[in-house]
Structures are given as C-alpha cells and as structure tokens.
DRENDREN-277118 format. One line per 3 residues: number of its first residue (from 1); their letters; for each residue x, y, z of N, C-alpha, C. Coordinates in steps of 0.02 Angstrom, whole numbers, plus 50000, padded with zeros to 5 digits. Atoms other than C-alpha are relative to their C-alpha. Layout:
N
NUM> a> X,Y,Z,X,Y,Z,X,Y,Z; ...
***
This chain:
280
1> xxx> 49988,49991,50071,54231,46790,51794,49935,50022,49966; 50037,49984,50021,54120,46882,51687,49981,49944,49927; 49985,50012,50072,54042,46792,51533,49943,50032,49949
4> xxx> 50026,49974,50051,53946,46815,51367,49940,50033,50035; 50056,50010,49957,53777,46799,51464,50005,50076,50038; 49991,49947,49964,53818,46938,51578,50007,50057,49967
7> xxx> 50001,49930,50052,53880,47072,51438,49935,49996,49993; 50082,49952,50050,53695,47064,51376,49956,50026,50064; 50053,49983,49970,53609,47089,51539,50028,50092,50029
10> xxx> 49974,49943,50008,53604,47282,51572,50030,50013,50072; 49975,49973,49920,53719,47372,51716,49957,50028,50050; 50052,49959,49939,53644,47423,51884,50069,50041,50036
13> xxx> 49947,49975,49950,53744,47543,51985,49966,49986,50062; 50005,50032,49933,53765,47474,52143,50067,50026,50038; 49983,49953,49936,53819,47553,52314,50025,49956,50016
16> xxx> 49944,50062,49959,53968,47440,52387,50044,50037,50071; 49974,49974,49946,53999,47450,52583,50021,49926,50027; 49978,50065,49968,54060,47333,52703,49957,50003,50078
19> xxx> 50020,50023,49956,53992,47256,52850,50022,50024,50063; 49972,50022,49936,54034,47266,53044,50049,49959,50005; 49983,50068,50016,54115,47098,53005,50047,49995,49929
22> xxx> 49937,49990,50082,54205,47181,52835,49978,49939,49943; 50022,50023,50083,54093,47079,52703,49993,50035,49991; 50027,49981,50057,54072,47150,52564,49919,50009,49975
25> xxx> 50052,49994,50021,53891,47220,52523,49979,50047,49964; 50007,49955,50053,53793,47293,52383,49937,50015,50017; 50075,49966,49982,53617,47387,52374,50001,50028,49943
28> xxx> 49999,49954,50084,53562,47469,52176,49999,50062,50030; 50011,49918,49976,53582,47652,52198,49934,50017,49999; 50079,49944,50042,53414,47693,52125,49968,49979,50074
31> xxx> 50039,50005,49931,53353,47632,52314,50019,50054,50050; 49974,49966,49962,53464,47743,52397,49990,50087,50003; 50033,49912,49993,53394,47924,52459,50047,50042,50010
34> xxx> 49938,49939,49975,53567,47984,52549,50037,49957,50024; 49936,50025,49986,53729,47929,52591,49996,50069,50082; 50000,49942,49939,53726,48029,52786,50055,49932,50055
37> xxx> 49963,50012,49947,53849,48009,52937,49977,50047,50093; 50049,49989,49923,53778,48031,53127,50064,50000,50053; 49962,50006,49953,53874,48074,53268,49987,49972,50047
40> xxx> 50028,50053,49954,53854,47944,53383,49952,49998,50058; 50024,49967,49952,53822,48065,53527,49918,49996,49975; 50044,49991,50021,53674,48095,53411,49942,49944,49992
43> xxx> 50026,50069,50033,53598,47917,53384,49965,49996,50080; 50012,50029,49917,53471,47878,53544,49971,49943,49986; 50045,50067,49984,53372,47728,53607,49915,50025,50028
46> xxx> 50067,50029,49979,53206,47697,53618,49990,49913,49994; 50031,50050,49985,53169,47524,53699,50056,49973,49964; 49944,50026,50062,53271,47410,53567,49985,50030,49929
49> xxx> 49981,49959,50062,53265,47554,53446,50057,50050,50008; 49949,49931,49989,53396,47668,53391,49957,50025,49923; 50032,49939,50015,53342,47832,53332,50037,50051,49993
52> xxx> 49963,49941,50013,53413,47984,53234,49917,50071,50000; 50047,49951,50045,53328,48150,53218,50034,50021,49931; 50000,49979,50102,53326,48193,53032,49948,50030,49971
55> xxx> 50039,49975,50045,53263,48328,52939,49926,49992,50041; 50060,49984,49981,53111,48361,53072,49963,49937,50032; 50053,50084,50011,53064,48170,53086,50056,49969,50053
58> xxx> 49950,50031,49976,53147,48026,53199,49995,49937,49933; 49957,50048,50044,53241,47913,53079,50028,49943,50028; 49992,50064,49971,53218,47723,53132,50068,49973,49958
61> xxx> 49968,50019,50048,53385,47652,53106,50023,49919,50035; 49979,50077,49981,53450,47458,53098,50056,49989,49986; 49911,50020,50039,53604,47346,53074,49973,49949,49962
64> xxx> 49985,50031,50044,53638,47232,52951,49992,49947,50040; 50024,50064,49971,53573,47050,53008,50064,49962,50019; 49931,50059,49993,53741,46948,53018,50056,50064,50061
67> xxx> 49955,49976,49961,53846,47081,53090,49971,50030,50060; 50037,49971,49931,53717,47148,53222,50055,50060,50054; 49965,49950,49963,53867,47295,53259,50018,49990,50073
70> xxx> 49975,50017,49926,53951,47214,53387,50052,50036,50023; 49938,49945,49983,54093,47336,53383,49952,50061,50049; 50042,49932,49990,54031,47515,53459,50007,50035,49942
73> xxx> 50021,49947,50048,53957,47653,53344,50064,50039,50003; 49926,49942,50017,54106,47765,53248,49977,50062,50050; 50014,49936,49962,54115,47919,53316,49949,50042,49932
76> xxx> 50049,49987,50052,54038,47959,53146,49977,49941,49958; 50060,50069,50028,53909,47824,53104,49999,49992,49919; 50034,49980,50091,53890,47813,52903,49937,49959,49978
79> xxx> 50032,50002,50007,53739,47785,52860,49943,50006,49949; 50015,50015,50071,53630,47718,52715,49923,50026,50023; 50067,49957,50012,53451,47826,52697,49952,49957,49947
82> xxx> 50040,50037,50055,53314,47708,52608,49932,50076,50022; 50048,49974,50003,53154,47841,52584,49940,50003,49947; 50048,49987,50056,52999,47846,52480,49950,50056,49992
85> xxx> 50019,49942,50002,52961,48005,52517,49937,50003,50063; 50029,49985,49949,52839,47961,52644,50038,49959,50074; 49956,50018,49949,52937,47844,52764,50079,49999,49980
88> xxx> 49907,50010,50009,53136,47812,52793,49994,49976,50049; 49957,50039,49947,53251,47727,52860,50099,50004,49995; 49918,50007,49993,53438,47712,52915,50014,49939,49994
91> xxx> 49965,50075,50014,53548,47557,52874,50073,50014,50016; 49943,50009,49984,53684,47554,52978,50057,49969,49988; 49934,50041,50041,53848,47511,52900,50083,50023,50026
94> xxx> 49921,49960,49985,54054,47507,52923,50036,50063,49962; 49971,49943,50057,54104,47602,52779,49971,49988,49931; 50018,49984,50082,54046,47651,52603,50072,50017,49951
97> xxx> 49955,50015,50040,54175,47580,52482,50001,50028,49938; 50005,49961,50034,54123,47635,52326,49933,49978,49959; 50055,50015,50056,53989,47647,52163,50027,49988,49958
100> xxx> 49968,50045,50081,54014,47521,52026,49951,49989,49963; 50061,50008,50054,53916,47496,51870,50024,49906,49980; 49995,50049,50003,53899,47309,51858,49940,49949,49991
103> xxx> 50071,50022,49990,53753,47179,51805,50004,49956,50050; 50012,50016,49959,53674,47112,51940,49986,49932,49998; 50021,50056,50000,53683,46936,51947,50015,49958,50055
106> xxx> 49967,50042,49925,53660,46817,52094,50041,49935,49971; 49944,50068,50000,53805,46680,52094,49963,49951,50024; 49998,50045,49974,53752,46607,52221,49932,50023,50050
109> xxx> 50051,49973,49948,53567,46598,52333,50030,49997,50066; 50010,50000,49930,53529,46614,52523,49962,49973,50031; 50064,49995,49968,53432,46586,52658,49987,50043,50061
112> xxx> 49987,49949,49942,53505,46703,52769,49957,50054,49995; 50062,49938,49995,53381,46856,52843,50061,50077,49958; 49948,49923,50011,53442,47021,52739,50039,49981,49941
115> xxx> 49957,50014,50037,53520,46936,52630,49954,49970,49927; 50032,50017,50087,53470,46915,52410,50036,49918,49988; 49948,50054,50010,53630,46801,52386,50044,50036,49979
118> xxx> 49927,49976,50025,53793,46843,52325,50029,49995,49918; 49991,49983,50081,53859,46922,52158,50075,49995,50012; 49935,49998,50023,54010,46940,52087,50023,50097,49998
121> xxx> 50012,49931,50034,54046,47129,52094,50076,50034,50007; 49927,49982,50007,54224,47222,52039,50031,49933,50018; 49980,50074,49994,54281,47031,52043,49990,49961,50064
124> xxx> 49998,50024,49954,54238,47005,52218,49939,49970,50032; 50062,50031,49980,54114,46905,52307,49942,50025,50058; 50043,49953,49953,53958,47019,52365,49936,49988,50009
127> xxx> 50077,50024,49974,53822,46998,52470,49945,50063,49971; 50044,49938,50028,53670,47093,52386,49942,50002,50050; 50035,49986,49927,53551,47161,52524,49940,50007,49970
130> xxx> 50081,49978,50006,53371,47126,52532,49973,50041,50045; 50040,49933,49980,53311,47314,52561,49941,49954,50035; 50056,50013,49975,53141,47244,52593,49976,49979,50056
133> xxx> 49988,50048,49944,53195,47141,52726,49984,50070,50084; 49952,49952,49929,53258,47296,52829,49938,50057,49991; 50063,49937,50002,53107,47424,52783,49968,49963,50037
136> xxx> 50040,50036,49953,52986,47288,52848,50013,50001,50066; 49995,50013,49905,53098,47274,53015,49989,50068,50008; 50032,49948,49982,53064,47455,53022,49938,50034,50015
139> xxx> 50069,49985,49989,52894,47478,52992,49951,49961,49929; 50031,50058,50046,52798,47318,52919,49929,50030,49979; 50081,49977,50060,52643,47440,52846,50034,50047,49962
142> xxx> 49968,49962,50057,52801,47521,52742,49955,49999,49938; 50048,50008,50089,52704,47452,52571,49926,50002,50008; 50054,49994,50007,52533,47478,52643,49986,50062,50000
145> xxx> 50018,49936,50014,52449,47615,52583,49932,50018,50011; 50069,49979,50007,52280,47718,52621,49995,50040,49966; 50034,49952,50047,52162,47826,52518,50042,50062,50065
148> xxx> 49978,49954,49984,52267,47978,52540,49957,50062,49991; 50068,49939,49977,52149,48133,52614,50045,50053,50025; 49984,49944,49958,52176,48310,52685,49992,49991,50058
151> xxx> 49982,50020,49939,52249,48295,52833,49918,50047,50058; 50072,49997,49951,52047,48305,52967,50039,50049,50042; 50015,49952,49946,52010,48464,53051,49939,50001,50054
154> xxx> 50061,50002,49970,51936,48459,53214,49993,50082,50027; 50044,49933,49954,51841,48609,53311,49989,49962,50066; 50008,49991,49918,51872,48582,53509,49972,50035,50042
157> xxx> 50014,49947,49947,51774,48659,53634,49983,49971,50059; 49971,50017,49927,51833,48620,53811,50013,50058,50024; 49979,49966,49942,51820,48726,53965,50061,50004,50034
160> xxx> 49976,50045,49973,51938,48640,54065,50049,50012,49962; 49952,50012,50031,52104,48695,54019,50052,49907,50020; 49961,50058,49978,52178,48542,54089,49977,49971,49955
163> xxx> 50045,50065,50019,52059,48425,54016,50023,50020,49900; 50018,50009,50061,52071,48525,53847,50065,49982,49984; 49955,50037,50021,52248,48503,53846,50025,49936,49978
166> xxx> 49996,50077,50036,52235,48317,53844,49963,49970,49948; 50021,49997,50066,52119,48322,53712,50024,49998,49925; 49977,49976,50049,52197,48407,53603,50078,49973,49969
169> xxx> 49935,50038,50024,52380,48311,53621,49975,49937,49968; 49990,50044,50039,52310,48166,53580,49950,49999,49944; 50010,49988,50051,52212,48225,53429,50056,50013,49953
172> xxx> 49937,50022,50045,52369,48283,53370,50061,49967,49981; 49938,50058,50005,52474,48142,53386,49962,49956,49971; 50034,50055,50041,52342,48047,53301,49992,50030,49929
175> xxx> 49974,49968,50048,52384,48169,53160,49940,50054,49968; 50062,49950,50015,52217,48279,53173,50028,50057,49984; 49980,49938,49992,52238,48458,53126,49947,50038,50070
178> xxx> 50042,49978,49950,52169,48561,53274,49985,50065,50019; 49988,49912,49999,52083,48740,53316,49964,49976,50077; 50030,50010,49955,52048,48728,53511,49967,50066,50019
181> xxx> 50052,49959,49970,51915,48830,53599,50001,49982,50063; 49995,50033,49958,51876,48858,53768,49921,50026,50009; 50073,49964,49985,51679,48920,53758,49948,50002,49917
184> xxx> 50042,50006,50054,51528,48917,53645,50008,50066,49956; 49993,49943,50039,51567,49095,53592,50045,49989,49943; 49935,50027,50061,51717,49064,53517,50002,49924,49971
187> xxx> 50002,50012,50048,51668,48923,53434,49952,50015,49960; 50039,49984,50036,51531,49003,53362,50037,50057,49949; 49936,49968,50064,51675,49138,53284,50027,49959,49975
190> xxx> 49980,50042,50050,51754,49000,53222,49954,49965,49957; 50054,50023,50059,51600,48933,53131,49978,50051,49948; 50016,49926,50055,51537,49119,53064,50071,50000,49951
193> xxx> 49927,49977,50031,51721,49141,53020,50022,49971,49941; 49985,50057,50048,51720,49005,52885,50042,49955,50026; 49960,50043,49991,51822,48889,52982,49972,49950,49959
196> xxx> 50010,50048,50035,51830,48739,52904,50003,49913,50036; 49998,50061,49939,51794,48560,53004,49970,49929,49965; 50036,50056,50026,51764,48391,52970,49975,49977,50067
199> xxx> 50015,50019,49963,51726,48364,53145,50000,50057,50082; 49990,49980,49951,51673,48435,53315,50003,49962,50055; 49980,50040,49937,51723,48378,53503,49989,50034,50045
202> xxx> 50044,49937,49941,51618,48469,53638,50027,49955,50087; 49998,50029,49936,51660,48430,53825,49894,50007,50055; 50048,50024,49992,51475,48380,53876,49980,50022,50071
205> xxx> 50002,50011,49922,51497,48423,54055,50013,50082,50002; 49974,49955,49998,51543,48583,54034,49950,50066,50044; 50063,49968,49951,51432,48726,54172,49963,50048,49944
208> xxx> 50057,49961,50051,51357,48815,54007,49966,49960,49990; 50058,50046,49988,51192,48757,54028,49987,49998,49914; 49979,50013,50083,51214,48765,53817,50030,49938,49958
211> xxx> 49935,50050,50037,51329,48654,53783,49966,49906,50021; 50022,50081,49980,51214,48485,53848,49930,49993,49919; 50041,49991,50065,51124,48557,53678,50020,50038,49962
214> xxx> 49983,49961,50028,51235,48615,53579,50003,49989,49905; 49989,50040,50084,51206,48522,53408,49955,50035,49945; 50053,49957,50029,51083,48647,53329,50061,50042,49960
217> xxx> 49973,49950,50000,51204,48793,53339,50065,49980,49948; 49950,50004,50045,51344,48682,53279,50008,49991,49926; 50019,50010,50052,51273,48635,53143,49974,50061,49946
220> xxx> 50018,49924,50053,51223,48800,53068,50063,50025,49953; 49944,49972,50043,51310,48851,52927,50024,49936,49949; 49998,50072,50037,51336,48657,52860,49978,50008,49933
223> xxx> 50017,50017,50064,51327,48658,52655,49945,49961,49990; 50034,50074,50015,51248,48495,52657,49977,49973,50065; 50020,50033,49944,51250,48373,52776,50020,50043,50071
226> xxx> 49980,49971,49951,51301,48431,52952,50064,49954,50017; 49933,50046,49962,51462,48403,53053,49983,49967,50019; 50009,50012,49951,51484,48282,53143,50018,50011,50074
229> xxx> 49999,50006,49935,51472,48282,53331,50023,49964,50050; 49983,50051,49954,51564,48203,53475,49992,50035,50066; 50012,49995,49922,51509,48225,53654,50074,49956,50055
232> xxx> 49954,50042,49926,51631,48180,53805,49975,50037,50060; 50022,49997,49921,51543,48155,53968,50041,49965,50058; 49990,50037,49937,51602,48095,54151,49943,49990,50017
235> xxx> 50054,50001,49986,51433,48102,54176,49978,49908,49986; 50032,50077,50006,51365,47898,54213,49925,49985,50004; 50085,50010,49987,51176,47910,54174,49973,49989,49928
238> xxx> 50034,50036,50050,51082,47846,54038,49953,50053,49965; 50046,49950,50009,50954,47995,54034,50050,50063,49963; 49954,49944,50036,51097,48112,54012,50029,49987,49939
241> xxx> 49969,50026,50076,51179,48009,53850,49929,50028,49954; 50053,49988,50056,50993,48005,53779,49983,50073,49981; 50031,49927,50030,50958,48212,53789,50048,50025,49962
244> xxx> 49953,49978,50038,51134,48220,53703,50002,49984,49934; 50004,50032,50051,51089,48105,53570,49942,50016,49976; 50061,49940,50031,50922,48212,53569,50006,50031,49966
247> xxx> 49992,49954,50032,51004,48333,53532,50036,49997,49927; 49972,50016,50077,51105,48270,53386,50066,49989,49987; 49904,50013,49994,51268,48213,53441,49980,49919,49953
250> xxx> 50000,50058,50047,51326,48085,53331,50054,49948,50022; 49960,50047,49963,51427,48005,53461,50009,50021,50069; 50005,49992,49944,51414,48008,53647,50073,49944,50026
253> xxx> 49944,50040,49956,51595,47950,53732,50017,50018,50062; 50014,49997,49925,51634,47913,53911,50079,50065,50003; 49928,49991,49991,51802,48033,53970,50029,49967,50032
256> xxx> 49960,49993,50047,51946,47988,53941,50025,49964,49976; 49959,50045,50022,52007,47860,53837,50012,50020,49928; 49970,49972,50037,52126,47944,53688,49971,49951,49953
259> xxx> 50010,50052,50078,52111,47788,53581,49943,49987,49987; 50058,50018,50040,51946,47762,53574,49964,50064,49957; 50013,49946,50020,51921,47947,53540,50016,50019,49929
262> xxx> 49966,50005,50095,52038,47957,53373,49973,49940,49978; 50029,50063,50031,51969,47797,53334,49924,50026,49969; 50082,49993,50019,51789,47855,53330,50001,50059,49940
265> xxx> 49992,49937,50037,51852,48037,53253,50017,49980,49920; 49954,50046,50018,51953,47918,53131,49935,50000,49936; 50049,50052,50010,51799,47822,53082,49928,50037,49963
268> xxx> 50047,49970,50036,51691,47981,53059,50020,50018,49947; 49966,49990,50036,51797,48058,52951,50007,49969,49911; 49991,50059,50054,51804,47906,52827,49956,50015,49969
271> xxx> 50068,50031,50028,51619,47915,52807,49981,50059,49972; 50016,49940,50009,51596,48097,52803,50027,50036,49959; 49960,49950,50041,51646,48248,52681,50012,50061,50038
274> xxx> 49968,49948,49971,51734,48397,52754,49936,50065,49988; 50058,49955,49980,51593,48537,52797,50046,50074,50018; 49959,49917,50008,51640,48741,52782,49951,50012,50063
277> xxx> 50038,49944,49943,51563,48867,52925,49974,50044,49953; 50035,49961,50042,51449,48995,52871,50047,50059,49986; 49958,49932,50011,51538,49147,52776,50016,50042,50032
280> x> 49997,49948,49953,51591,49264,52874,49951,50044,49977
***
C-alpha cells in the first residue's frame, strides 16, 4: 500500500526482471547502460568465469546471488549491461518484465549478498539489487581510479625476432603503446623522425658492438631531460651491468621476466615526462 509519506518522496524508474527462481527484481534505470541478449553458443568460460565478447572488449558476466542459474542458459540469454564507460559488466537474468516509475522505498532490510532489501513495486514485493555488490564480484578496483595519462610509448630495439616478439606482447598487454625495431639504424629513424617515447628497451646482448653503449645516441634529440633507458641482458657478470650503467642505462634487467619488465617501465613512466625525438 502506498501512503502519504511515499507521494512526497520523488519517482525512480526502475528496471523490473525476474530471477532464475522467478523473484521479482528491481535495479534504477539511470544504472543501466543496455538491455542486450547473448546467444548462449556465444557466452564462454574462463576458469569460473563466463565471458561475452562485446563491442571489441570481453564482457565479465554474473548471476544473481540466490538464484546462481541453476536452470541452463536460454538459447537467448537477456542480459543487464552495468558500464561507466570505462569498465562493464553483464547481469545475468530470466526475463526483463518491465519499467515502472515508482519511489523507491525499502519495506523491508537484508542481509542477503546482492541484495538492498525489498520494496513494494507495481504492488508487488521486490527485491532491489545491490549493483555494487555485482561490479565488485567483477572487478573489485571497479571504483578505484588512477591519474589518468596518455596511454606510454615505448621504442624497442631487439635483434632477435623471437625474443622481440616476446617483448613486445607483453608490453602490449600491459597496455604500452609500441614502435618495435630490429637495429640501431632504425631506431635512430625513429628518433630523427620525431617519434615520440616515454621510454626505451634495448636488448643488451645484441652482436652490434653499439648497442652495449647505446645511451648517448638515444638520448640525442631529448628536450629536456633524457629518455629513459632499459637494458635486458642474459649476460651474468657484474662488469657487464656496470659498463651499461656507465653508459647511462637507467635500468639494467636480467632476460626474461614480463612482470618485472612492465613493472619497472610502469614505474618509469610515473616519474618521468614524455620526451619528443629530434625534428626530422
């Protein structure tokens, strides 16, 4: 029953679906990015994830805490889209009942996961869904945010197509932008050329008797400060780190360990300002 109390508080439109289990649940529209349906075929697994592609991206999607979709997936899934423009998510549901304009008031609390408590909505008794609940099980640094930067360009120069290949994947899966090289020439066209770098990554080992001193050259053309420098040796000698750090590397790492590599690249980045090549 509606009373006085309730006329004054203002309407929310709210998204009314039902469960696995056929409760009744609500969500405010103003959260909701897209109303989408998935063909089941389409929906995969990773590990205990399910996963849509969407729009270029994979689209982490969940169920609803109480009904945990014990039925099997429709043949067309329907599917609730939370986004904030930088992440999303899917919210797997039975059916999308309808949109009602109604104020939002809890009846009654919870303590259940996913769950606000239960309203009153088109006279019936509805569970109102804590969004927050279900972004977090998706990806709990949803609300953390960093100083947002231009996405770090590195300058690669690796011999070693093999070697540069692995380089270079996991620079860009650590979300580097990347111009690879396989010789001091060509990155010296890419420095004249105005490339633009916040960072270089030299393979240290490489048979150009150049490249165990190559921090002079790279550095030419630097506004200000100079790039920085990252060395990767196999090389295990102590003498050899120090004539690299002679020369003006600003980080000597062993090959190959990906994570410590974006980590360090990561780390320069933070500290450093983005550096032009000399004019063409």
């Amino acid at each position: 029953q509606r009373t006085e109390a309730d006329d004054q508080i203002q309407s929310t439109s709210l998204l009314v679906f039902t469960a696995d289990d056929g409760q009744l649940q609500a969500v405010p529209l103003s959260l909701v990015s897209r109303l989408e349906e998935f063909s089941k075929e389409h929906i995969e697994r990773s590990g205990d994830r399910m996963l849509v592609q969407y729009r270029g991206q994979l689209l982490p999607l969940v169920n609803l805490a109480d009904s945990r979709m014990r039925g099997p997936l429709r043949d067309l899934q329907p599917v609730i889209v939370f986004s904030d423009g930088t992440n999303a998510l899917g919210l797997l549901v039975d059916q999308i009942r309808d949109i009602m304009e109604e104020p939002l008031v809890i009846r009654s609390g919870t303590q259940r996961p996913g769950v606000l408590g239960t309203a009153i909505i088109d006279g019936k008794a509805t569970d109102v869904v804590d969004t927050q609940y279900y972004l977090a099980q998706a990806n709990p640094q949803w609300f953390k945010r960093e100083q947002r930067t231009t996405p770090r360009r590195l300058l690669i120069v690796v011999e070693s197509l093999f070697f540069r290949q692995l380089v270079r994947t996991a620079c860009e899966a650590a979300g580097f932008r990347v111009t690879v090289v396989e010789s001091l020439a060509r990155a010296e066209e890419a420095l004249d050329h105005g490339g633009v770098f916040d960072a270089i990554v030299c393979d240290a080992d490489s048979e150009d008797p150049r490249m165990t001193c190559f921090a002079d050259w790279a550095r030419r053309g630097a506004e200000s400060e100079p790039r920085p420098i990252v060395a990767m040796t196999g090389i295990d000698c102590a003498e050899h780190r120090a004539s690299l750090q002679a020369c003006g590397c600003d980080l000597v790492l062993t090959k190959f360990n990906p994570q410590q590599l974006t980590a360090a690249l990561k780390d320069l980045s933070r500290q450093k300002p983005r550096y032009a090549g000399a004019p063409a």
